[in-house]
C-alpha positions in Angstrom: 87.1 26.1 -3.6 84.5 28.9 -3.1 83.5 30.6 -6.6 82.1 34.1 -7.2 80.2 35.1 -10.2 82.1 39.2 -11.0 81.3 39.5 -14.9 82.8 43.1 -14.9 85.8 42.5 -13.1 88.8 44.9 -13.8 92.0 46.2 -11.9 93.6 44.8 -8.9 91.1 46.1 -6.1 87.2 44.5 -6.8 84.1 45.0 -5.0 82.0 42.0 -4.8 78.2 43.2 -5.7 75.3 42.7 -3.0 74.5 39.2 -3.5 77.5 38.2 -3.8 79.4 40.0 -0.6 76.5 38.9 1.6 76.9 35.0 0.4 80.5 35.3 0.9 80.4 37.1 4.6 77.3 36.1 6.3 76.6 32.3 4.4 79.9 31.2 3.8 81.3 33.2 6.9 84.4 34.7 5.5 86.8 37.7 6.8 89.7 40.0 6.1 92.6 38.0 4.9 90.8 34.9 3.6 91.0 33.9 0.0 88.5 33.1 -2.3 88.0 32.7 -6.1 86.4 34.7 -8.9 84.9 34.0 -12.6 84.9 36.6 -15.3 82.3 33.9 -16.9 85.1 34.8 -20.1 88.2 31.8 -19.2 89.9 34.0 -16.6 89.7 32.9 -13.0 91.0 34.8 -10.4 92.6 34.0 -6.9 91.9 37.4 -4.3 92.4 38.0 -0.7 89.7 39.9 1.4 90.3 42.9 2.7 87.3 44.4 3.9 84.2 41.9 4.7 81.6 44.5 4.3 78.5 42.3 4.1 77.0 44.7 1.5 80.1 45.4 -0.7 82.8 43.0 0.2 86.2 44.2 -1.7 89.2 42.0 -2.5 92.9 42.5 -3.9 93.4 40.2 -7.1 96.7 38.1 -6.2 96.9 35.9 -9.1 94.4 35.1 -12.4 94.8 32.0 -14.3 93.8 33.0 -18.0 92.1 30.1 -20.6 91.0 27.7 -17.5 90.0 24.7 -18.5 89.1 26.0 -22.1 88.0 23.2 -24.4 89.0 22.6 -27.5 85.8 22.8 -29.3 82.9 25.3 -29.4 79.0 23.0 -28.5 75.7 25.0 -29.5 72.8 23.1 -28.7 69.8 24.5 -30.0 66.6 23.3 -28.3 63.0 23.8 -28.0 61.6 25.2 -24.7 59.7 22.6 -23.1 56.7 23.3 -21.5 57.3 22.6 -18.2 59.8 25.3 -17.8 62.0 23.7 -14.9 63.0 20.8 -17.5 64.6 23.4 -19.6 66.2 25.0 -16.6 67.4 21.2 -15.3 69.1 20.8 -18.6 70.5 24.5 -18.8 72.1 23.5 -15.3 73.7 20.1 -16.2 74.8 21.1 -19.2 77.0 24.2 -17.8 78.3 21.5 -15.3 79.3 19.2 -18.6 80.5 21.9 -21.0 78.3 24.1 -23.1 79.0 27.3 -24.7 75.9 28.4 -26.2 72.2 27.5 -25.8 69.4 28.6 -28.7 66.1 28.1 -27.5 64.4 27.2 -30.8 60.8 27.5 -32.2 59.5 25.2 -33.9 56.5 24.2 -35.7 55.5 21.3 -32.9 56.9 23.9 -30.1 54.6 24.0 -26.5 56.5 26.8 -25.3 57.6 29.7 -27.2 58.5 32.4 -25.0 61.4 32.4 -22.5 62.7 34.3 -19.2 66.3 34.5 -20.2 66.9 36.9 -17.3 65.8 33.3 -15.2 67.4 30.9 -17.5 71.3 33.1 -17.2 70.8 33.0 -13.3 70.5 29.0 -13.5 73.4 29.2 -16.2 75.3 31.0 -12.9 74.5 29.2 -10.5 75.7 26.1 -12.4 78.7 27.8 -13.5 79.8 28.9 -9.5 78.7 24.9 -8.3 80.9 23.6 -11.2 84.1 25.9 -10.8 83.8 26.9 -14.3 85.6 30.3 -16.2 83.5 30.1 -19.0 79.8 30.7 -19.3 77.6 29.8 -22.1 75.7 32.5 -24.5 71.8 32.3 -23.9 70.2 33.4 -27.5 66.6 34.7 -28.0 64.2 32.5 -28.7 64.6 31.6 -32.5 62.8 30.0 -35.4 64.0 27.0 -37.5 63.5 28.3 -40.4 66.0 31.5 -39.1 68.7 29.3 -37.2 68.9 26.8 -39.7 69.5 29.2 -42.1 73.0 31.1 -40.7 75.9 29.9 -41.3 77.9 28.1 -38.9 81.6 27.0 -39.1 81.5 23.4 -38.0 79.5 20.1 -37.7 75.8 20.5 -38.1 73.3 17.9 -36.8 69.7 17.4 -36.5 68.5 14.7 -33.9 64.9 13.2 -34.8 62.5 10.2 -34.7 61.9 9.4 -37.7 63.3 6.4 -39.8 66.3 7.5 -42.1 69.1 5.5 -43.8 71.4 8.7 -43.2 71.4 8.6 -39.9 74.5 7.7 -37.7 75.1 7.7 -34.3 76.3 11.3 -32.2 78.8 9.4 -31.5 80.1 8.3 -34.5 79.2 11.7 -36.4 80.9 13.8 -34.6 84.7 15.0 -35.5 87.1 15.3 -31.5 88.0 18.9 -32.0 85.3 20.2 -34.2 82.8 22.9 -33.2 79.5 21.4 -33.3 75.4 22.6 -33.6 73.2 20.3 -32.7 69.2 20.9 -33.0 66.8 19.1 -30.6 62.9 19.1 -31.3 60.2 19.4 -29.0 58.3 16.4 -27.6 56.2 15.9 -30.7 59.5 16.0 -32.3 60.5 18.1 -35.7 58.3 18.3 -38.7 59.2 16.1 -41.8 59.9 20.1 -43.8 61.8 21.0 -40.7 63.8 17.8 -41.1 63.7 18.5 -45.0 64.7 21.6 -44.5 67.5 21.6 -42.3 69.1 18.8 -45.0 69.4 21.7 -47.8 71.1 23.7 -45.2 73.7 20.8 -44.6 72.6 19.1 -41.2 73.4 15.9 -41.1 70.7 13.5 -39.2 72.2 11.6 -35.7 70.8 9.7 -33.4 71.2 9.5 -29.5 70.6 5.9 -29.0 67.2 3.4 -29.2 65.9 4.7 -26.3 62.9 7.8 -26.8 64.4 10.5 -25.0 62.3 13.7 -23.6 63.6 16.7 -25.3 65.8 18.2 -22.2 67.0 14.4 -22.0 68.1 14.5 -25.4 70.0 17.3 -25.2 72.1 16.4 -21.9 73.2 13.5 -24.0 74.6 15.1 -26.4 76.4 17.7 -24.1 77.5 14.5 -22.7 78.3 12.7 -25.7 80.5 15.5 -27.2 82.7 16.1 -24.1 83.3 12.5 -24.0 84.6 12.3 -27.7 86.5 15.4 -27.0 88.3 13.9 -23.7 
């Protein structure tokens, strides 16, 4: 299956934009009559027959949509510092859209390397990943943030903090985690969170988790738990 990224779809007849028309006639070598399949990046995917192959606006008739595809059952925020190689950020932004996230916060903090983002770059990775996936949903790419302000909000679900130090508190993602819940889950940068971050996020209700005994590198850390959540929520 061949996916398109068309964000403003509407109506039965759709004009694929630039990028997209060219990919689909001149890479991928497809004419009047073939069908392909679109994403509204919003659970809807579409199933629409070409007919006209312009290369620089190829339009299609909508034959079928199948609404709420593959929609999960929970909601995953991961919020996580920017490293400072900005590729590992992207590398994580891509696998996770492959496993199942719906929103990504990239988070100041006190220990941060990086604190300024391209989101324009980071939401073509996101849709890139989303097309190479076959996925109908697309995850939310916030400004950066600080702690202090994410932590803060209010959020309707399971709130963890993932950290190095020693506490008595902490459990296991794993064994934290409630199948069905919608989740938040903060990851530091490599010189991890401070111990007021840490203290802070407690008053605000996080609970502390850990991903395992090995040290993980920060875009490491939170692949696992993308990965640890959709397996509890298999």
């Amino acid at each position: 299956m061949q996916l398109y990224y068309t964000p403003d779809i509407s109506g039965n007849i759709y004009t694929l934009n630039k990028e997209e028309s060219r990919h689909c006639t001149k890479v991928m070598r497809m004419n009047c009559g073939d069908i392909i399949h679109l994403s509204d990046g919003r659970g809807c995917l579409y199933e629409a027959r070409i007919i006209d192959a312009n290369p620089q606006a190829c339009c299609v008739e909508i034959e079928s949509v199948e609404e709420n595809y593959e929609q999960r059952g929970y909601h995953l925020t991961i919020a996580l510092a920017p490293t400072k190689n900005i590729d590992r950020t992207e590398w994580f932004l891509e696998k996770a859209t492959e496993i199942g996230l719906d929103q990504y916060i990239p988070l100041e903090c006190k220990h941060s390397e990086r604190k300024t983002i391209n989101l324009d770059r980071c939401n073509r990775v996101v849709v890139s990943a989303l097309k190479q996936s076959i996925k109908a949903y697309i995850p939310e790419i916030a400004p950066i943030t600080k702690f202090s302000d994410l932590v803060s909000q209010h959020f309707d679900g399971d709130k963890f903090i993932a950290h190095c130090q020693e506490s008595d508190e902490k459990r296991l993602l794993r064994d934290a985690c409630t199948k069905g819940s919608n989740t938040l889950i903060l990851i530091g940068p490599e010189g991890d969170f401070s111990s007021s971050e840490i203290a802070l996020a407690h008053q605000y209700g996080f609970k502390d988790i850990s991903l395992g005994t090995a040290r993980l590198r920060t875009e490491t850390a939170g692949l696992a738990a993308c990965h640890t959540i959709a397996l509890i929520n298999q």
